[in-house]
VMD Tcl script that draws the C-alpha trace (Angstrom):
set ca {
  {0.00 0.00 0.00}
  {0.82 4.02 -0.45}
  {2.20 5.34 2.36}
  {-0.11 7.86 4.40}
  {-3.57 7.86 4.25}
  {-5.63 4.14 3.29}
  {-7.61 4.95 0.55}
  {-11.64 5.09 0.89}
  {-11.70 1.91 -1.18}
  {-9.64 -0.37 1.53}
  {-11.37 1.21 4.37}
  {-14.83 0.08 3.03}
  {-13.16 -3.51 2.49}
  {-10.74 -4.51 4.95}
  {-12.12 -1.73 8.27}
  {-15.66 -0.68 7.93}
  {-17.13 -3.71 6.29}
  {-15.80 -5.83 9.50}
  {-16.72 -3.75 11.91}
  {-19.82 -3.83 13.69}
  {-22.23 -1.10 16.36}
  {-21.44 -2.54 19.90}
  {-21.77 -1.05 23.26}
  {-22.18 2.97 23.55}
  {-19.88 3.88 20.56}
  {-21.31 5.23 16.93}
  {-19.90 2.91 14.35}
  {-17.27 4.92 12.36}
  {-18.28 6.06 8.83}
  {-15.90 7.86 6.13}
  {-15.23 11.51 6.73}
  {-15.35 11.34 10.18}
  {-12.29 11.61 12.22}
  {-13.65 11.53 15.95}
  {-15.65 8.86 17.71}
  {-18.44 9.53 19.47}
  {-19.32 7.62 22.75}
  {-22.78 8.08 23.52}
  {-23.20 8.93 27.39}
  {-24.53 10.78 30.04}
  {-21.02 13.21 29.28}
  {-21.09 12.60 25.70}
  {-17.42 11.85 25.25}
  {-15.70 12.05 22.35}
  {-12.23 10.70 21.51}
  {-9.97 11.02 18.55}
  {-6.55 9.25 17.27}
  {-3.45 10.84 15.11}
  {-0.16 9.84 14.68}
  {3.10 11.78 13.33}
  {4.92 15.13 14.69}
  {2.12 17.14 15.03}
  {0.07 14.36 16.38}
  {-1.32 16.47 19.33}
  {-2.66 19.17 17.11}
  {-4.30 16.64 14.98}
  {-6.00 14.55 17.60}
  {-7.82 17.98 19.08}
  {-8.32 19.68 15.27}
  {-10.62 16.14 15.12}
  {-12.57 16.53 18.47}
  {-12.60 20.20 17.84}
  {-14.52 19.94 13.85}
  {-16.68 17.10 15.46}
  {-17.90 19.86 18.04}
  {-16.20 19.49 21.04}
  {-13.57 20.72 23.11}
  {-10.55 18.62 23.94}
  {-10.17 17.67 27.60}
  {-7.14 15.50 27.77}
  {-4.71 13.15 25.65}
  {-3.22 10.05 25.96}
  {0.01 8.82 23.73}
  {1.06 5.39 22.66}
  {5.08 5.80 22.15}
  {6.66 2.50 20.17}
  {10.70 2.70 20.26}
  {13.12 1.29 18.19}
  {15.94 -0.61 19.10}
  {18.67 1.85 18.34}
  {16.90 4.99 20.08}
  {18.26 6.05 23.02}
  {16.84 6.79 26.36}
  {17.65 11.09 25.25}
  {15.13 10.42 21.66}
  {12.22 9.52 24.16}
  {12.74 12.58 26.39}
  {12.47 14.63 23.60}
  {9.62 12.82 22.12}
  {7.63 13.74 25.57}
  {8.81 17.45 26.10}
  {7.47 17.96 22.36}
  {4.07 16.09 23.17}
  {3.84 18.32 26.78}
  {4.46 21.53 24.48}
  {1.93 20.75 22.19}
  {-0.64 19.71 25.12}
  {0.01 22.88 26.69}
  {-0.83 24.75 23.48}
  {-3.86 23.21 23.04}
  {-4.54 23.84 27.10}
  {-5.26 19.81 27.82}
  {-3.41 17.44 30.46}
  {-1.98 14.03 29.76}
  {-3.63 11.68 31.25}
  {-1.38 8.91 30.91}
  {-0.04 6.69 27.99}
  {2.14 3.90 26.70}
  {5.70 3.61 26.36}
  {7.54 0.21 24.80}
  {10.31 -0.42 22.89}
  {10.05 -2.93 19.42}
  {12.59 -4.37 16.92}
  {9.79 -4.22 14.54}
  {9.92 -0.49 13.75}
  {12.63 1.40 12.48}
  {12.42 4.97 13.80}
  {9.82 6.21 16.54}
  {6.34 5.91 16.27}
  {3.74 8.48 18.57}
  {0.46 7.91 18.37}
  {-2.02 10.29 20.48}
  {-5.31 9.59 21.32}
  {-8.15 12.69 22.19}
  {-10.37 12.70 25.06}
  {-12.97 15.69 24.95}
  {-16.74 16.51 25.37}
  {-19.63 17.28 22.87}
  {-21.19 20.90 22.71}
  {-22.26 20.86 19.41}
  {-24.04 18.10 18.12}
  {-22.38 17.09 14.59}
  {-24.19 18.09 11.73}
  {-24.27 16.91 8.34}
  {-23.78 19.34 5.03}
  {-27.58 19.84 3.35}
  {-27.86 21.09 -0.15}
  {-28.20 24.77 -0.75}
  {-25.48 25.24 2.19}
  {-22.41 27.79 1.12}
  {-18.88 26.37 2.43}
  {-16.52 28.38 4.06}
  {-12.65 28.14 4.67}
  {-10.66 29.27 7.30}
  {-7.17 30.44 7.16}
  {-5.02 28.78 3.88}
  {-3.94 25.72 2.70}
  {-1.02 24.06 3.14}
  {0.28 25.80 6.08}
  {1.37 22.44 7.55}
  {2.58 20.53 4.75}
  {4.77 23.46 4.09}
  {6.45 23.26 6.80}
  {7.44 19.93 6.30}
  {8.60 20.74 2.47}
  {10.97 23.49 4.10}
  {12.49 21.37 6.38}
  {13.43 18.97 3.59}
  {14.60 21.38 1.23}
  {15.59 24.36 2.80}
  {19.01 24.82 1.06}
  {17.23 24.51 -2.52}
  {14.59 27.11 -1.78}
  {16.58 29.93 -0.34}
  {18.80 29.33 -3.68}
  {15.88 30.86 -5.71}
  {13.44 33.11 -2.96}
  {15.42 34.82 0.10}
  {14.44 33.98 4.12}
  {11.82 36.52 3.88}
  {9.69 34.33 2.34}
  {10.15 31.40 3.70}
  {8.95 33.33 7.13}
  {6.00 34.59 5.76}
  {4.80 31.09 4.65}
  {5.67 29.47 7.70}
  {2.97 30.03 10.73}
  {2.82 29.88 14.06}
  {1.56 26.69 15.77}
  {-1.84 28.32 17.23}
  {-2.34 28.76 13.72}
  {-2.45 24.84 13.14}
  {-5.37 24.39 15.63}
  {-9.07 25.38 14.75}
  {-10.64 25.38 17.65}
  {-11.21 29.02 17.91}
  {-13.07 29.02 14.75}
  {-14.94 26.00 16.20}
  {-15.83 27.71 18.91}
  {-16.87 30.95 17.40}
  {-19.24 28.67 14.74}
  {-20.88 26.84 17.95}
  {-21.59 29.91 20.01}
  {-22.91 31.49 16.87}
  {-25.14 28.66 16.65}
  {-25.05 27.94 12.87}
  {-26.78 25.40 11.59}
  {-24.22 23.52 9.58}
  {-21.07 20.72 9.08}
  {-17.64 21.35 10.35}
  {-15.06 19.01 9.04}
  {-10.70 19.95 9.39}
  {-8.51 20.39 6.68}
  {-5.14 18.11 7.34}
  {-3.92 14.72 5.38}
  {-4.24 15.05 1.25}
  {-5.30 18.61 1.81}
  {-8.21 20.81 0.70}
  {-9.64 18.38 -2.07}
  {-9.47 15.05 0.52}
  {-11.02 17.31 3.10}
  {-13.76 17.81 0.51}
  {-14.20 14.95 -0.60}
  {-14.67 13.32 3.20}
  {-17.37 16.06 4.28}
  {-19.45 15.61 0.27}
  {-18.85 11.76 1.50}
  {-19.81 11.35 5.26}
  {-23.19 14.39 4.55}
  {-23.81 12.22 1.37}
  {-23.65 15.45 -0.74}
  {-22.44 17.30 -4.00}
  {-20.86 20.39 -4.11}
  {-19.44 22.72 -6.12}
  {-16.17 24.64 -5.59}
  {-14.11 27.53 -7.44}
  {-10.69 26.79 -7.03}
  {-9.91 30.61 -7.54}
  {-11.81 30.92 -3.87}
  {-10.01 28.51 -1.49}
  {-7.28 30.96 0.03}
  {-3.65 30.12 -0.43}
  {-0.46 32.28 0.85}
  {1.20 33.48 -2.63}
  {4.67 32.60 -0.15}
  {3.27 28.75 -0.74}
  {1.86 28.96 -4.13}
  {5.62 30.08 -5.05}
  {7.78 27.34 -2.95}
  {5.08 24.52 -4.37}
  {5.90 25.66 -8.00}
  {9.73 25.39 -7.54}
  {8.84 21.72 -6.67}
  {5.76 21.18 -8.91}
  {3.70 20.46 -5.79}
  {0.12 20.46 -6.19}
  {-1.22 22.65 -2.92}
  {-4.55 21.46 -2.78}
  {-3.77 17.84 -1.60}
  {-0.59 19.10 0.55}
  {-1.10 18.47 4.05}
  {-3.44 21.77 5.53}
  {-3.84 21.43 8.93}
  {-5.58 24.76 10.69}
  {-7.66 25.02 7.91}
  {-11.66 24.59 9.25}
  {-14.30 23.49 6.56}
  {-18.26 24.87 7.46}
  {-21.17 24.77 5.81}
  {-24.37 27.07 6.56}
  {-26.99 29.42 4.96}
  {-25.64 32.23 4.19}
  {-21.72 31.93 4.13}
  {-21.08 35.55 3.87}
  {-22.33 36.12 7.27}
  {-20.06 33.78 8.96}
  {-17.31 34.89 7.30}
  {-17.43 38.17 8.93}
  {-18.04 37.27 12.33}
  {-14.88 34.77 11.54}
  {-13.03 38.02 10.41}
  {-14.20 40.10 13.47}
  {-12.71 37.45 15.86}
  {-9.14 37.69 13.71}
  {-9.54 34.63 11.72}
  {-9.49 34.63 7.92}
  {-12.03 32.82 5.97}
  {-13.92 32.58 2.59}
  {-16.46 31.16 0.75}
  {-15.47 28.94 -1.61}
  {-18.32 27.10 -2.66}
  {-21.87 25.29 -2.63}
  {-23.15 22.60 -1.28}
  {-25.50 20.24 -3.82}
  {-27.95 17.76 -3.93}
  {-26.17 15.39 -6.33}
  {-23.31 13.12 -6.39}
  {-21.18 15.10 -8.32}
  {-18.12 17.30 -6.94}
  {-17.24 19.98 -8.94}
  {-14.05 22.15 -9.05}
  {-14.27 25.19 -11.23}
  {-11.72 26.85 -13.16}
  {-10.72 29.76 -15.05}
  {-9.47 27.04 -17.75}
  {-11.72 23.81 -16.92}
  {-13.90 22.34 -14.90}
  {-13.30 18.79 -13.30}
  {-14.64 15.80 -11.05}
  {-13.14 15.75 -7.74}
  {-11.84 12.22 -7.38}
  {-10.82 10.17 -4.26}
  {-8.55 11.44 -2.16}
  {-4.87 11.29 -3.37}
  {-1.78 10.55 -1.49}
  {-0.68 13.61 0.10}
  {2.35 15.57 -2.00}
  {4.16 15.62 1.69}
  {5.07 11.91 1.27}
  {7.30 12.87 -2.21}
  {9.85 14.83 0.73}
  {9.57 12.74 3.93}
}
mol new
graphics top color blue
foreach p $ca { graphics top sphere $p radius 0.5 }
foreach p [lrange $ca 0 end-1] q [lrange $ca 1 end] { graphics top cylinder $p $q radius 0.2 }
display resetview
């Protein structure tokens, strides 16, 4: 298989197809990244794995409509790390706890000869607000912030030498962000306590079109989208080019997807309370997914593998 994300196709086969409702949790369906546990609390809990794993985990409890409460972490060593590699695996996971505001409740910590290099894996705790809507035709959808901000990041760090041979340091600083930009929960929270009736869903593995794709799939939906609307840095557009990376399935964690009536009015209040956003297109009550052009017009397809892997 591809590294990063399984494809839609496996999961229906070899996950979803095998699993069945038991107990108090909702079966898990495409496009939805948190798992709700149906309660007198109404928990919810969410998994990611990688560097940013922490930011992740929360940006899933967060878009299902809740607020993270705590995190737990699964740390898997190998062999040849040494005892200094797991200290600073756990002073990065405390930073980005304490970013996010939530505790550590606890974990998992083992060492295995069958990995090669560390693996983190951080699991969510948090509590429903907002009960998790579904996009409905006739919706607008909004963006928050721009894409790619995290998978640029990543492309930087690879290939810093070869970019600063072509654009100076000044723009590689104004396409990098800071790392409250990676989270959405303020956006979350300003959609909830405006009580809009609409879907939330985060931007973050394969980028804007996978993000897309998983909120038109999970609402059972259509949309239409002009790609001249989503919001990219022109700092990103440029370093993407000098690799021919495609930004719209680069990694875009911070990024918030919403749906609701009249789009225009969220994005204002969104713009009152600091946060950029736009609307980039319409939801629609058939199967197809549409990305306009100035040039063409085209089917949005599954999710690709995310133009990160090409560097890491």
């Amino acid at each position: 298989m591809k590294t990063g994300k399984v494809s839609d196709t496996i999961l229906g086969r070899s996950v979803f197809k095998l699993l069945g409702k038991r107990g108090n949790t909702v079966k898990p369906a495409y496009g939805q990244d948190a798992a709700h546990i149906i309660n007198e609390g109404n928990v919810l809990a969410a998994v990611a794995t990688g560097e940013l794993a922490v930011y992740r985990a929360a940006n899933n409890i967060s878009a299902a409509g809740g607020v993270t409460d705590s995190i737990m972490n699964t740390i898997v060593l190998d062999e040849k790390s040494r005892e200094i590699r797991l200290k600073e695996i756990i002073k990065e996971i405390d930073r980005q706890s304490c970013v996010i505001g939530a505790g550590i409740a606890g974990g998992h910590t083992t060492v295995s000869r069958d990995v090669n290099h560390p693996v983190v894996s951080v699991t969510a705790i948090g509590h429903e607000v907002y009960k998790q809507r579904k996009a409905v035709a006739g919706q607008d959808i909004v963006l928050t912030k721009y894409i790619g901000m995290s998978g640029i990041r990543d492309v930087i760090s690879a290939r810093r030498e070869d970019i600063l041979k072509v654009y100076t340091q000044d723009i590689i600083d104004k396409a990098l962000t800071d790392d409250k930009e990676l989270l959405v929960a303020k956006e979350a929270a300003v959609f909830v306590n405006e009580g809009v009736e609409g879907a939330m869903h985060d931007v973050s593995e394969g980028g804007i079109f996978a993000a897309l794709w998983d909120m038109a799939e999970y609402s059972g939906v259509g949309l239409e989208v002009d790609l001249r609307n989503i919001p990219v840095k022109q700092e990103i557009i440029e370093i993407c080019e000098l690799f021919n990376i495609n930004p719209y399935i680069l990694d875009s964690m911070g990024c918030l997807l919403m749906t609701c009536e009249n789009g225009c009015d969220i994005v204002n209040t969104m713009q009152q309370n600091g946060i950029e956003a736009a609307v980039i297109g319409k939801v629609t009550d058939s199967n197809n997914r549409i990305i306009h052009n100035t040039e063409e017009d085209r089917f949005l397809g599954l999710p690709e593998q995310d133009e990160i892997y090409r560097f890491i």
